[in-house]
N, CA, C and O atoms as a Tinker XYZ file with bonds, in Angstrom:
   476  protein
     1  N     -3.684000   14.005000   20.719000    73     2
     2  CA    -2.499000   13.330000   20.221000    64     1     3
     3  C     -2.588000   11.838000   20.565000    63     2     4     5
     4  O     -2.761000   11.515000   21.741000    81     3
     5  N     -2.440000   10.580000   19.257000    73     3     6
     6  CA    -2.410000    9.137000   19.877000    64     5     7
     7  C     -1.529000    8.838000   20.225000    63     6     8     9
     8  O     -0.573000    8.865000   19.450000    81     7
     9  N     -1.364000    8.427000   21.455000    73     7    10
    10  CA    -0.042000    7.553000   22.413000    64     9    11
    11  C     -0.428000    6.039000   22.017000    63    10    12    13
    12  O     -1.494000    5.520000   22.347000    81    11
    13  N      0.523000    5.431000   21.307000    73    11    14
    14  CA     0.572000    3.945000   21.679000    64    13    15
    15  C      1.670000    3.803000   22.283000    63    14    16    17
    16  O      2.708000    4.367000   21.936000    81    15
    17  N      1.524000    2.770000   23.586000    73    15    18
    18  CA     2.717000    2.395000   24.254000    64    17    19
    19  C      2.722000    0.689000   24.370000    63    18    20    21
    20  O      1.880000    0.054000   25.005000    81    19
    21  N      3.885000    0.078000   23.598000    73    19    22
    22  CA     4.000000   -1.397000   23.960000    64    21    23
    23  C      4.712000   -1.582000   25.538000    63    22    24    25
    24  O      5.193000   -0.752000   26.311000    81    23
    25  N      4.517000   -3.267000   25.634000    73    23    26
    26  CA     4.985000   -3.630000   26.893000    64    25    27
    27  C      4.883000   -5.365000   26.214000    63    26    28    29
    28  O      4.072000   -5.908000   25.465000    81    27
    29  N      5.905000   -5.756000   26.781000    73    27    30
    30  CA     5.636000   -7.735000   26.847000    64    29    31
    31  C      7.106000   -7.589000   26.524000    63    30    32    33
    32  O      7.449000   -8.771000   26.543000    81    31
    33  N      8.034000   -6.995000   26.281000    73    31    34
    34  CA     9.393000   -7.741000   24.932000    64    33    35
    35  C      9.705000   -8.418000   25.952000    63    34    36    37
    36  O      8.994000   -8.435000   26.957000    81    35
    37  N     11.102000   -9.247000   25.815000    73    35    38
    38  CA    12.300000   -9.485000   27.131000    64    37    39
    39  C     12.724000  -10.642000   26.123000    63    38    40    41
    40  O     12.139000  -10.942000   25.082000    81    39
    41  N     13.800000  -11.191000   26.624000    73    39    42
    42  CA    14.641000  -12.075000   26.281000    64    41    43
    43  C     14.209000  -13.563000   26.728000    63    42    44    45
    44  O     14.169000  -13.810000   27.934000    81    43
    45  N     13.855000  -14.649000   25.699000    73    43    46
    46  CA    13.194000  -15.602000   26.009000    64    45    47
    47  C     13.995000  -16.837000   25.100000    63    46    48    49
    48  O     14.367000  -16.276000   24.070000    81    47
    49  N     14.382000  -18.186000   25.063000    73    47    50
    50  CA    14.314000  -19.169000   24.614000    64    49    51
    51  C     13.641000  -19.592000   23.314000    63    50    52    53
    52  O     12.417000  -19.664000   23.204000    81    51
    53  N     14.664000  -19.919000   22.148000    73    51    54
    54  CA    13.489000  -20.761000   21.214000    64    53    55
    55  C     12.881000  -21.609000   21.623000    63    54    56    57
    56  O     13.250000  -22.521000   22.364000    81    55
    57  N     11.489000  -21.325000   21.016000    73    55    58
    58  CA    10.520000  -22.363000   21.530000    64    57    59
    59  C      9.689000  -21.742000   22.163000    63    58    60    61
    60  O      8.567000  -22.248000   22.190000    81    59
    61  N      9.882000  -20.543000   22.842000    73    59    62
    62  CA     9.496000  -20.543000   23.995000    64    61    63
    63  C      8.098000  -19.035000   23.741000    63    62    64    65
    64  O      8.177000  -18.762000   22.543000    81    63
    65  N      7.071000  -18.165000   24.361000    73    63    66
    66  CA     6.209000  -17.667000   23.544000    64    65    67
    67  C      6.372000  -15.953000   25.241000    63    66    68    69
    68  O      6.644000  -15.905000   26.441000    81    67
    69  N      5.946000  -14.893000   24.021000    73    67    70
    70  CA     5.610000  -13.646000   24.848000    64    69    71
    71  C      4.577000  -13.292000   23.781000    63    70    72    73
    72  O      4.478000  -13.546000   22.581000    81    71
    73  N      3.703000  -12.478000   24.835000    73    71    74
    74  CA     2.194000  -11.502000   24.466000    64    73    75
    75  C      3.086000  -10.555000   24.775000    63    74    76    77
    76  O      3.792000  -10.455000   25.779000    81    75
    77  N      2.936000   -9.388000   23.176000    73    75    78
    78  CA     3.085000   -8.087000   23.639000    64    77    79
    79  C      1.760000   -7.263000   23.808000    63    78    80    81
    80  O      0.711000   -7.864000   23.575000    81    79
    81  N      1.716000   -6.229000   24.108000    73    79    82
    82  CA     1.039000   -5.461000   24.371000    64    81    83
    83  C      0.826000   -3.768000   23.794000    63    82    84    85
    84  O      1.652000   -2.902000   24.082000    81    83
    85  N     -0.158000   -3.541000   23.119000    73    83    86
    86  CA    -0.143000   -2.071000   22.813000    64    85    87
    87  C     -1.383000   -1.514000   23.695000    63    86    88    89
    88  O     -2.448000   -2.131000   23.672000    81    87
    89  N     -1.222000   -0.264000   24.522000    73    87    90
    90  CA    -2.497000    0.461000   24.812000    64    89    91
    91  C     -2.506000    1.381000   24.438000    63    90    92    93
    92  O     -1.621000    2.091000   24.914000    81    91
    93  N     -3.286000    1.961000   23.539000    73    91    94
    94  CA    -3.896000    3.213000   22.463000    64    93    95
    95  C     -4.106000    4.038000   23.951000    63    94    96    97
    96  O     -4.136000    3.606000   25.104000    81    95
    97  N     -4.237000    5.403000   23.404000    73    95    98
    98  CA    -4.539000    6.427000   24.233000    64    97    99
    99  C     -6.212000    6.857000   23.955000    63    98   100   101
   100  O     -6.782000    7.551000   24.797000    81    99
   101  N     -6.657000    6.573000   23.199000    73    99   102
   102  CA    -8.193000    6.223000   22.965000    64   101   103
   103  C     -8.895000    5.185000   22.075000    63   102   104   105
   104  O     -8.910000    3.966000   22.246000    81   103
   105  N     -9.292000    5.672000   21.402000    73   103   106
   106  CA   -10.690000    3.927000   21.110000    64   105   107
   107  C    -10.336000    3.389000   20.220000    63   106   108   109
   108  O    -10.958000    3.841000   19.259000    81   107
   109  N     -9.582000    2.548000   19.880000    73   107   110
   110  CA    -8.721000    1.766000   18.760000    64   109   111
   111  C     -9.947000    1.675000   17.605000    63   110   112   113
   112  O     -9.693000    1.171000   16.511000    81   111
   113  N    -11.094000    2.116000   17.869000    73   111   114
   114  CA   -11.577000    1.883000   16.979000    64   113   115
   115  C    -12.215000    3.009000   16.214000    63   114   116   117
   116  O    -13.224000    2.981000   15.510000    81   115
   117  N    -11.378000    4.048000   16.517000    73   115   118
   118  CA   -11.404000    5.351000   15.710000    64   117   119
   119  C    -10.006000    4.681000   14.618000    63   118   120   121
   120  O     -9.883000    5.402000   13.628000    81   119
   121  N     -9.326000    3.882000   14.630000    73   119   122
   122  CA    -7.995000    3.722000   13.675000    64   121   123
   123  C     -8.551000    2.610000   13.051000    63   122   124   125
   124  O     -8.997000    1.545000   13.476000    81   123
   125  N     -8.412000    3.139000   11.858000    73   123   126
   126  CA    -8.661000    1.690000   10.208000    64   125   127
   127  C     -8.047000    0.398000    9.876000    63   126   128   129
   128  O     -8.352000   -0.492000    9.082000    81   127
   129  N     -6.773000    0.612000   11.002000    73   127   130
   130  CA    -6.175000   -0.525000   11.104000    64   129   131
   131  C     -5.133000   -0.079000   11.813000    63   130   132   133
   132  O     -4.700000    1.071000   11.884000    81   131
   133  N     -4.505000   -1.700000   12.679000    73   131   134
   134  CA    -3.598000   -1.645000   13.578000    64   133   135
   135  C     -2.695000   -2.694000   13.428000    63   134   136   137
   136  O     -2.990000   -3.678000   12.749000    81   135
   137  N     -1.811000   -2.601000   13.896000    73   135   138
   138  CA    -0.535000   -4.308000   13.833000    64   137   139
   139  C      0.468000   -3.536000   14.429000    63   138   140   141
   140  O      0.577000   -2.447000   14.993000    81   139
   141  N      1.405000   -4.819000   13.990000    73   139   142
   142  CA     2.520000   -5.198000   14.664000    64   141   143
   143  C      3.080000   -4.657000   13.316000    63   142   144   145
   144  O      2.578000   -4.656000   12.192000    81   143
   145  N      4.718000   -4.028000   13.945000    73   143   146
   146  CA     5.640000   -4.275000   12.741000    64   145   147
   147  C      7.180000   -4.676000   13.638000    63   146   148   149
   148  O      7.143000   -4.859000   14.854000    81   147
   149  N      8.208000   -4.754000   13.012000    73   147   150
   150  CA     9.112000   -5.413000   13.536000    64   149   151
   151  C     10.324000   -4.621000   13.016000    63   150   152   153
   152  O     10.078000   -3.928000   12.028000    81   151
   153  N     11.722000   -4.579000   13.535000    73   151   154
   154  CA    13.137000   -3.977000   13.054000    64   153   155
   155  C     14.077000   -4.849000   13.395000    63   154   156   157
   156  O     14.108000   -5.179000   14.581000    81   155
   157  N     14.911000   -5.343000   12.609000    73   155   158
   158  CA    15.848000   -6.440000   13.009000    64   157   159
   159  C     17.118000   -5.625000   12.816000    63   158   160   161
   160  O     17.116000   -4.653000   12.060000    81   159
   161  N     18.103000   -5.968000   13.426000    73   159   162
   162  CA    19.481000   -5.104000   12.773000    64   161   163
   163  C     19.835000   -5.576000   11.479000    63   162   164   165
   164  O     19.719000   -6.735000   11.082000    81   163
   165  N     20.372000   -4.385000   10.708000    73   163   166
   166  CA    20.323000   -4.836000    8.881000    64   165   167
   167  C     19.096000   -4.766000    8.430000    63   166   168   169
   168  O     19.169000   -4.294000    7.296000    81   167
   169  N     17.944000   -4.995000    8.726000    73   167   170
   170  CA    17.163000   -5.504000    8.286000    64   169   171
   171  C     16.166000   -4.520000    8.063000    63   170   172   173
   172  O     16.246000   -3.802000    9.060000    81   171
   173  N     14.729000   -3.804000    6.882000    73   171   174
   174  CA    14.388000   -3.152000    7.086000    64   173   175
   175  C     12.834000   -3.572000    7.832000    63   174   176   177
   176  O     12.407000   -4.710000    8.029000    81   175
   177  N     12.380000   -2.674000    8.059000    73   175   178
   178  CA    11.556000   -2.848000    9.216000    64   177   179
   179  C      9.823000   -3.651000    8.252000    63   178   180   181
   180  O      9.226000   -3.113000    7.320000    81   179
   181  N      9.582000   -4.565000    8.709000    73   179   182
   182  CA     8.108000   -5.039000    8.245000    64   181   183
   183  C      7.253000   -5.718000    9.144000    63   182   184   185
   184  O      7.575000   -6.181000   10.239000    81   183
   185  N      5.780000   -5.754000    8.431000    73   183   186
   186  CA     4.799000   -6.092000    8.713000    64   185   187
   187  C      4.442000   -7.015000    9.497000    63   186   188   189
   188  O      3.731000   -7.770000    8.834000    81   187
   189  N      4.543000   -7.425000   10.654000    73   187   190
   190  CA     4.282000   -8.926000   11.362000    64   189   191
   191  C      2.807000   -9.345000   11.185000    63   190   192   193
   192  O      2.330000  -10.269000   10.527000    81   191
   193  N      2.124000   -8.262000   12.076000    73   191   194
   194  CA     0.296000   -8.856000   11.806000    64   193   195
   195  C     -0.481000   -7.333000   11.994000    63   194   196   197
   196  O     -0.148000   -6.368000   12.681000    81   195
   197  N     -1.700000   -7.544000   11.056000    73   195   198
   198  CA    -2.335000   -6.483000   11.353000    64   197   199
   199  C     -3.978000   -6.939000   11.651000    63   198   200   201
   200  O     -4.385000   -8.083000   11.449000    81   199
   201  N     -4.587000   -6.139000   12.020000    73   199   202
   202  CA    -6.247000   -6.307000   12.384000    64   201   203
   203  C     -6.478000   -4.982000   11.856000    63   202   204   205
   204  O     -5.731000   -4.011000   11.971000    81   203
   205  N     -7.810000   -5.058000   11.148000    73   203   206
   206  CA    -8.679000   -3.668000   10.619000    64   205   207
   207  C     -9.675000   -3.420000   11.425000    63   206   208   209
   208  O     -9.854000   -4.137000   12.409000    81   207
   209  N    -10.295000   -2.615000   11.211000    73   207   210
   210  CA   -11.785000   -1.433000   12.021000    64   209   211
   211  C    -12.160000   -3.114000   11.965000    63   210   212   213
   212  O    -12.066000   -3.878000   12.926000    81   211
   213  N    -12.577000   -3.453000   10.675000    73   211   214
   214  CA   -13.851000   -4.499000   10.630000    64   213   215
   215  C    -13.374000   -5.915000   11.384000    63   214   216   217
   216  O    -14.231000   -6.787000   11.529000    81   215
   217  N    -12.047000   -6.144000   11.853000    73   215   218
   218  CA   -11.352000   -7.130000   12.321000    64   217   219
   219  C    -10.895000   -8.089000   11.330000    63   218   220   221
   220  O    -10.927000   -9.214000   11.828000    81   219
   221  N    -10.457000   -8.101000   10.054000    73   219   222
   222  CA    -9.598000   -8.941000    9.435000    64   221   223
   223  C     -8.165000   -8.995000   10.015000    63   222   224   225
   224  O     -7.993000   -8.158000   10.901000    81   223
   225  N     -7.410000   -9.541000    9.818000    73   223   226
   226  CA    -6.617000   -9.986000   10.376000    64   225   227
   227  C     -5.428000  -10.363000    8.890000    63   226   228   229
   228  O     -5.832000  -10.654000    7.764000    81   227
   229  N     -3.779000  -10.240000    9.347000    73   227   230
   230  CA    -3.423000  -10.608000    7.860000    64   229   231
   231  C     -1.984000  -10.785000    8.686000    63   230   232   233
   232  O     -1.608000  -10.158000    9.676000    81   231
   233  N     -1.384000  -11.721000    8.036000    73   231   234
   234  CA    -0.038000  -12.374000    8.625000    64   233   235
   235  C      1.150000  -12.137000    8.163000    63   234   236   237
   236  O      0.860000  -11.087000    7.590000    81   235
   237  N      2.522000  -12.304000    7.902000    73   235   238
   238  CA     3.358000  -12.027000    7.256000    64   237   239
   239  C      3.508000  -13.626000    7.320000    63   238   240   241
   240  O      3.041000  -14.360000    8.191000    81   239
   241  N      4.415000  -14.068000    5.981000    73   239   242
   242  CA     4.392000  -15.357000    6.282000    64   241   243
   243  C      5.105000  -16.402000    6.921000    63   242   244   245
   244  O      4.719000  -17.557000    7.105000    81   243
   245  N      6.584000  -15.692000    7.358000    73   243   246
   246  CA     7.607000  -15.706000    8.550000    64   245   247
   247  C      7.013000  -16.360000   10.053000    63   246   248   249
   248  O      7.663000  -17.071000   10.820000    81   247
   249  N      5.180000  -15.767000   10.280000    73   247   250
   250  CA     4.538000  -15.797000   11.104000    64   249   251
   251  C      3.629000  -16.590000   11.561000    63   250   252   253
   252  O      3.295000  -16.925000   12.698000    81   251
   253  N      3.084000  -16.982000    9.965000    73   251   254
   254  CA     1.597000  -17.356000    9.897000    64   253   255
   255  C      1.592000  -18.815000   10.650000    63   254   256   257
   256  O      2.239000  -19.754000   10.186000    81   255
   257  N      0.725000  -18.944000   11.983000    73   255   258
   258  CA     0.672000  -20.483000   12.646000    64   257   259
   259  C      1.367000  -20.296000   14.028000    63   258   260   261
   260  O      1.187000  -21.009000   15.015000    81   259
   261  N      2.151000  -19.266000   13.938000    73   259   262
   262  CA     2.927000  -19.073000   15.423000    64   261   263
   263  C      2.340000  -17.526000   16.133000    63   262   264   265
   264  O      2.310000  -17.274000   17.337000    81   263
   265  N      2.066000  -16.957000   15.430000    73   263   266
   266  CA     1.803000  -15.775000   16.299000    64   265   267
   267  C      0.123000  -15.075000   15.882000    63   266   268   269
   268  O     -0.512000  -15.422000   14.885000    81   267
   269  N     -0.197000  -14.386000   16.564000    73   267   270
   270  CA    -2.036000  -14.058000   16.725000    64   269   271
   271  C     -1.694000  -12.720000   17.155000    63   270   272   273
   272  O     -0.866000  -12.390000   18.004000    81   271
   273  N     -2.411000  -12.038000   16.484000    73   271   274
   274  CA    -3.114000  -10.737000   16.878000    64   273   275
   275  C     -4.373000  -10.751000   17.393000    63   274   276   277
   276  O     -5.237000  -11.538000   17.006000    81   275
   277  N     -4.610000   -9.550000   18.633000    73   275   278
   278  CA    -6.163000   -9.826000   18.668000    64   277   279
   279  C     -6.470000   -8.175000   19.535000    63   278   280   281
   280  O     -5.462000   -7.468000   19.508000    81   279
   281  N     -7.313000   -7.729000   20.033000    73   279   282
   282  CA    -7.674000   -6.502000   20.674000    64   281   283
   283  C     -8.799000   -6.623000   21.432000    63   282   284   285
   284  O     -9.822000   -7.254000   21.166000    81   283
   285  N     -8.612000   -6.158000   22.122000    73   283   286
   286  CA   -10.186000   -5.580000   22.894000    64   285   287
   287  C    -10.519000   -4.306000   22.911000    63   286   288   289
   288  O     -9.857000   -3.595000   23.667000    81   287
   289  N    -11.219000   -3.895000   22.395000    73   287   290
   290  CA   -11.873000   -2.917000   21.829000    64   289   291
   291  C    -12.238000   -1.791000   23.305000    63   290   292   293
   292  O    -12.012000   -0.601000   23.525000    81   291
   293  N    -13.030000   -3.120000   24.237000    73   291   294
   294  CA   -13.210000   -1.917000   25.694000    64   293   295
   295  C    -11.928000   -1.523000   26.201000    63   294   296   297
   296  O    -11.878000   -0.298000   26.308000    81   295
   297  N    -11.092000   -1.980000   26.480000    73   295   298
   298  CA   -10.105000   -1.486000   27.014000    64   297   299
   299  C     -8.907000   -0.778000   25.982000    63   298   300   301
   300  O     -7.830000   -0.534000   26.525000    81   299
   301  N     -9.037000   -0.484000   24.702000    73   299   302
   302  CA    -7.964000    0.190000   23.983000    64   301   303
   303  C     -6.405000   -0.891000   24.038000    63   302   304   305
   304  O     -5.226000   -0.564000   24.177000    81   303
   305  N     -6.864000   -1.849000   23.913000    73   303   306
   306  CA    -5.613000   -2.779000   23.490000    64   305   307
   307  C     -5.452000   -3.648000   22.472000    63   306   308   309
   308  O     -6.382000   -4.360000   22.092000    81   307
   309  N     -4.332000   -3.671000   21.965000    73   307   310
   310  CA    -4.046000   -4.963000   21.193000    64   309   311
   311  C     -3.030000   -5.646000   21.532000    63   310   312   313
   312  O     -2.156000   -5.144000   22.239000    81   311
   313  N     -2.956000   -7.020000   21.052000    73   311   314
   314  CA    -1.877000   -7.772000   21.894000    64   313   315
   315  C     -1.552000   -8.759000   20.330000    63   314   316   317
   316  O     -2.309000   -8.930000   19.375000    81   315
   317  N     -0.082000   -9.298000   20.560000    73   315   318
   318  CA     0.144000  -10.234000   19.741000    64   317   319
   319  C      0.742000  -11.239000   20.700000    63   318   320   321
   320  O      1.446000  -10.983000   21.677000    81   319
   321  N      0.434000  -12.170000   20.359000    73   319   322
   322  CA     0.832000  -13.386000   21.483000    64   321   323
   323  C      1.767000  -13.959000   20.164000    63   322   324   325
   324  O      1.556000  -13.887000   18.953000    81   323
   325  N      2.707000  -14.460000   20.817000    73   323   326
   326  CA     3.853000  -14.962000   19.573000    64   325   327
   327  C      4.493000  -16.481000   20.529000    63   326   328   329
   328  O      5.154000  -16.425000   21.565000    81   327
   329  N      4.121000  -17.544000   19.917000    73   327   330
   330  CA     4.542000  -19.079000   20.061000    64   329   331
   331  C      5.131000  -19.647000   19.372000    63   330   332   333
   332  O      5.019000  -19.552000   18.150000    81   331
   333  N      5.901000  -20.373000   19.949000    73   331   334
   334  CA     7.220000  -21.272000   18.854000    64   333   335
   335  C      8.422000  -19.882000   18.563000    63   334   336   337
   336  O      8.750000  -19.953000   17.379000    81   335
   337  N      8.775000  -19.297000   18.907000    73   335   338
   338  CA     9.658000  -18.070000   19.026000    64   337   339
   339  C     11.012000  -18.731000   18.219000    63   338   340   341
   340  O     11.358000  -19.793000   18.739000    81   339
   341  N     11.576000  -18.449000   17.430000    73   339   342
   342  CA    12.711000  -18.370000   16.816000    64   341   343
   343  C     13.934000  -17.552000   16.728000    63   342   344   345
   344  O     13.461000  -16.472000   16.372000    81   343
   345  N     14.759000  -17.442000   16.791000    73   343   346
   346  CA    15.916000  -16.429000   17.106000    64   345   347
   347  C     15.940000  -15.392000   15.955000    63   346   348   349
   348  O     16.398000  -14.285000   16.236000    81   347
   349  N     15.445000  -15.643000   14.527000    73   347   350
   350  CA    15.417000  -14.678000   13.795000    64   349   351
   351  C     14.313000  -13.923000   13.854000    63   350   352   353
   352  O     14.061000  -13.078000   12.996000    81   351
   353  N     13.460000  -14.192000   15.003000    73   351   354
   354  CA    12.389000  -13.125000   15.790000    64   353   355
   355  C     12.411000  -12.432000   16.145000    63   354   356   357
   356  O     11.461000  -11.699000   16.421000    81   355
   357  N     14.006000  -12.210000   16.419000    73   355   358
   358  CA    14.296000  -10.852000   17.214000    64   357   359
   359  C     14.475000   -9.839000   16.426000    63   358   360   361
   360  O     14.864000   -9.683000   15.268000    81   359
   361  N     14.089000   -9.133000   17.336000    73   359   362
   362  CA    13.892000   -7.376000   16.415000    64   361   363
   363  C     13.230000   -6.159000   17.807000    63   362   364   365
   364  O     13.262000   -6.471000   18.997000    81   363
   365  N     12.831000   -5.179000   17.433000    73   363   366
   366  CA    12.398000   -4.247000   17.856000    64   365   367
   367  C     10.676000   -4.292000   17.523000    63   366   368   369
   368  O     10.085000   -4.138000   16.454000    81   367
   369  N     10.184000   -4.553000   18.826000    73   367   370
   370  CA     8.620000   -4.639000   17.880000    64   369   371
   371  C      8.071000   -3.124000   17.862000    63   370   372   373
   372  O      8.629000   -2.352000   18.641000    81   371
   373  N      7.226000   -2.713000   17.202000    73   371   374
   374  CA     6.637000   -1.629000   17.184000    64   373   375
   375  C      4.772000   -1.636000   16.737000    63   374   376   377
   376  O      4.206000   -2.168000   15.782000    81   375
   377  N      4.195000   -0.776000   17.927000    73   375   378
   378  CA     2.933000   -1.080000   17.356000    64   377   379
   379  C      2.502000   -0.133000   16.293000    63   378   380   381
   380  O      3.264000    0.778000   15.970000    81   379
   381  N      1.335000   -0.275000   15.720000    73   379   382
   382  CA     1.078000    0.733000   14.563000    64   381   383
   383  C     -0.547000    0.804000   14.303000    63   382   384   385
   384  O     -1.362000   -0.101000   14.129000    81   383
   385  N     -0.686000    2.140000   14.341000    73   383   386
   386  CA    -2.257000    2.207000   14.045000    64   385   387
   387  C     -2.502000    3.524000   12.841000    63   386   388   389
   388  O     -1.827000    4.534000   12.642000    81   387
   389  N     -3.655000    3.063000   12.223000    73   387   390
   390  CA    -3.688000    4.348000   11.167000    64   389   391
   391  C     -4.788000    4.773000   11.313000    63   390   392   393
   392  O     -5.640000    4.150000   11.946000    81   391
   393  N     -5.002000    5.924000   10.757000    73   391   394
   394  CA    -6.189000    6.887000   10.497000    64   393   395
   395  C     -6.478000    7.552000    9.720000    63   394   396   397
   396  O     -6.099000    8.719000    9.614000    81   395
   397  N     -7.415000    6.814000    8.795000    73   395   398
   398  CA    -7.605000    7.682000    7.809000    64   397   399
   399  C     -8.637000    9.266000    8.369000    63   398   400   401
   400  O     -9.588000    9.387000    9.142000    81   399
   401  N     -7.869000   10.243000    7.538000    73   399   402
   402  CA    -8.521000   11.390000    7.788000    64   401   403
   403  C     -8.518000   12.283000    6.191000    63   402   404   405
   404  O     -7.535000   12.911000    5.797000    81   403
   405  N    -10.216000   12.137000    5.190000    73   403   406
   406  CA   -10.073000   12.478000    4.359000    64   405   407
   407  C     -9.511000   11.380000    3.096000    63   406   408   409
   408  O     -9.961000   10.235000    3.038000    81   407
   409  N     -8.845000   11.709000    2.462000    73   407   410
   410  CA    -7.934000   11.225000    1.477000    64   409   411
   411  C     -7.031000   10.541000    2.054000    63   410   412   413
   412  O     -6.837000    9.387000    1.670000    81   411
   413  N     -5.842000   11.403000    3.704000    73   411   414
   414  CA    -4.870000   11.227000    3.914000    64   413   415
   415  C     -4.972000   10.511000    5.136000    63   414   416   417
   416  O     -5.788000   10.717000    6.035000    81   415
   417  N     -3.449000    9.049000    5.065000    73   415   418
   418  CA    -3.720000    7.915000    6.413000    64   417   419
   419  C     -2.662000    8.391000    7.101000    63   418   420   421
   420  O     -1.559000    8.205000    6.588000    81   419
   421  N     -2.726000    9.021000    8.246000    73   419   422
   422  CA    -1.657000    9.431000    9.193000    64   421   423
   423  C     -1.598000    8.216000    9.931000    63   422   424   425
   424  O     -2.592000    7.571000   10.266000    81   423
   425  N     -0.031000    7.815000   10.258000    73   423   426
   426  CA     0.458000    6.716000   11.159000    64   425   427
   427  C      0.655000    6.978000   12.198000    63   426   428   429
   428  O      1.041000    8.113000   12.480000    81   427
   429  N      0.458000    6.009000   13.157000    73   427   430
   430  CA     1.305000    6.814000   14.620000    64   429   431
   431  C      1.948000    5.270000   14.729000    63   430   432   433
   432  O      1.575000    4.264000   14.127000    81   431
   433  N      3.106000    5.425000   15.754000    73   431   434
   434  CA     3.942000    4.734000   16.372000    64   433   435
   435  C      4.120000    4.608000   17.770000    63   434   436   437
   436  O      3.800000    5.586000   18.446000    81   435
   437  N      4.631000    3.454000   18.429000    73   435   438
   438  CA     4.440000    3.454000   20.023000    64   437   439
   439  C      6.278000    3.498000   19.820000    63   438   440   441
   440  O      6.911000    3.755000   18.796000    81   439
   441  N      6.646000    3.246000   20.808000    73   439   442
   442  CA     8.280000    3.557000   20.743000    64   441   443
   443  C      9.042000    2.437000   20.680000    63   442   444   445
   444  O     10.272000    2.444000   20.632000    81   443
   445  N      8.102000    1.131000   20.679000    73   443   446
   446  CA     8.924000    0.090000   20.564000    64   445   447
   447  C      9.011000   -0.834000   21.932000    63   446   448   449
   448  O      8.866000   -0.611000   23.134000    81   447
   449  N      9.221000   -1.612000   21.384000    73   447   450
   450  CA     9.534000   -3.207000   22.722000    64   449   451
   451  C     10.465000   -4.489000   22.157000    63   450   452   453
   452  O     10.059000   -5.382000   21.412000    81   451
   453  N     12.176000   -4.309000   22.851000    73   451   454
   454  CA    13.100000   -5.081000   22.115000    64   453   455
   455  C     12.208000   -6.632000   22.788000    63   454   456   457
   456  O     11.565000   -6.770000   23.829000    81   455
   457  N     12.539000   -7.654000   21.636000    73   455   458
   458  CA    12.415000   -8.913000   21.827000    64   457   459
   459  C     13.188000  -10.036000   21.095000    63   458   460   461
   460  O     13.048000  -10.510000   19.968000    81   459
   461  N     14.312000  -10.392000   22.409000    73   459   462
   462  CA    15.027000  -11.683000   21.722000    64   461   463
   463  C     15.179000  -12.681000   21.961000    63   462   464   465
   464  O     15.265000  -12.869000   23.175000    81   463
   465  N     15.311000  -13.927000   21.086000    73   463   466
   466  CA    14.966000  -14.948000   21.248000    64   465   467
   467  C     16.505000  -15.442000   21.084000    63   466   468   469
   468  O     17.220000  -15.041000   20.165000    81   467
   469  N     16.987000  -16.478000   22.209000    73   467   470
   470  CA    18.079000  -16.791000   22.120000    64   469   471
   471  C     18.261000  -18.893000   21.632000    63   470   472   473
   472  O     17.479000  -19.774000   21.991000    81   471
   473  N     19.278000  -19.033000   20.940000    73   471   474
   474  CA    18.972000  -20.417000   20.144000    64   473   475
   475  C     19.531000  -21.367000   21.678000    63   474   476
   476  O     19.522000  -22.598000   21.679000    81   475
């Protein structure tokens, strides 16, 4: 069974920057792709950044210039470091990894890490 568990959220200052953290329960590089997604209240939940098997990388454009995805592969992590933080940043982050198996891409989910940015 994959466990992703985040860690980094907390309550921070515009302007101001947090690395979250996902650690996979095994080799991130059994999953076809991984990212960030986000939940704001009202709001439905999307895409912040993702990285693939091959390491592309893809931004939402809310994002693009302030925040980085990146992983290390030996240790089963990915991290998004997020700079210049804005108050409509806040949301619920959630990590996300897929797997294709066959035809079919099963998702898994970590449980989340609130992060708000206060003006």
């Amino acid at each position: 069974q994959v466990q992703l568990v985040e860690s980094g959220g907390g309550l921070v200052q515009a302007g101001g920057s947090l690395r979250l953290s996902c650690a996979a329960s095994g080799s991130i590089f059994a999953f076809n792709a991984m990212g960030w997604y986000r939940k704001a209240p009202g709001k439905q939940r999307e895409l912040v950044a993702g990285v693939t098997r091959g390491g592309i990388t893809n931004y939402a454009d809310s994002v693009k210039g302030r925040f980085t995805i990146s992983r290390d592969i030996a240790t089963n992590m990915v991290y998004l470091q997020m700079n210049s933080l804005k108050p409509e940043d806040t949301a619920v982050y959630y990590c996300n990894a897929q797997q294709l198996q066959g035809a079919v891409v099963s998702p898994y989910w970590g449980q989340g890490t609130q992060v708000t940015v206060s003006s």
